[in-house]
C-alpha angles and dihedrals in degrees: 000000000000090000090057103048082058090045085049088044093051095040092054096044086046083061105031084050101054097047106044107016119252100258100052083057113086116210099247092061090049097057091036084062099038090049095227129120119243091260097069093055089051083048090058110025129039088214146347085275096057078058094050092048085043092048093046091054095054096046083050088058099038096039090053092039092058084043101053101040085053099053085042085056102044115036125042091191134065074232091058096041102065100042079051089066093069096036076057092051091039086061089035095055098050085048126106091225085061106112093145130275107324089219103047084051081054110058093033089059088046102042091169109108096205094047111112090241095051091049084050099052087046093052083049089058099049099044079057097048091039089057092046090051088059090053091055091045092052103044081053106241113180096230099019090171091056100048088043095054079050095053101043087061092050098045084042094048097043089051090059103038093048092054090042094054097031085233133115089219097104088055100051090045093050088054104051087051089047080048085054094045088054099045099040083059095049101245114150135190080265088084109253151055127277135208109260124176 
């Protein structure tokens, strides 16, 4: 029982966090909608930070799992894979479950490069960059660090722009210049890059 109240703790901040950000929820909304007293997040967790970091590491796991699945699921290729990241964030963004990317909230909400949740957000970011870069090695791409720095600001930037203005434009636009960057290098859905004058 007591593992479950904490599951059920954990589930409901997850949500509550990522809506509406963690420090705009005050604790006693957070335990109302968990359904939990006070004593059993104290039981858990040292502090609402402790929450917040708890919280981050199971939206990191849940987030790239989506992610992932869906990419698995959806491109064949390294080339298809990484256009399938944008056709993902193009569902995601005229969903009702779209509140803007969890780990950029994060660290804006925790500025402070040395603060657990910040540093979580950050480790998030680079498991993200480190497996697109994969994909761009193995597509061969003859500079796959420097597409890859390329990709991550569009797909960044597209992220943003789309929850700022409420549209999937940015992404559709960040993925027709990704789609330019491929084919101007060569790389197919065979798999790899190809030599272009």
């Amino acid at each position: 029982m007591s593992t479950n109240r904490r599951e059920q703790l954990l589930d409901t901040a997850v949500r509550l966090f990522y809506r509406q950000g963690s420090h705009v929820t005050g604790i006693d909304r957070l335990l109302a909608e968990a359904g939990v007293a006070k004593m059993t997040l104290y039981k858990h967790f040292k502090s609402k930070d402790d929450l917040i970091v708890a919280a981050a590491a199971r939206m990191h796991d849940q987030h790239w799992a989506r992610i992932t699945a869906y990419l698995e699921a959806h491109g064949d290729t390294p080339r298809a894979r990484l256009l399938a990241l944008f056709d993902f964030f193009e569902t995601w963004v005229q969903g009702t479950d779209f509140h803007g990317c969890p780990f950029v909230k994060l660290s804006v909400e925790h500025p402070a490069p040395d603060h657990p949740a910040h540093r979580a957000a950050a480790h998030y970011k680079a498991q993200q960059q480190a497996y697109f870069l994969g994909l761009a090695q193995e597509a061969g791409l003859p500079d796959p660090v420097a597409f890859t720095a390329h990709y991550m600001l569009l797909v960044e930037g597209a992220v943003v722009l789309a929850y700022v203005t409420g549209q999937p434009d940015p992404i559709r636009t960040a993925r027709q210049a990704v789609l330019a960057l491929l084919d101007r290098v060569g790389v197919t859905d065979a798999g790899s890059a190809v030599a272009t004058h």
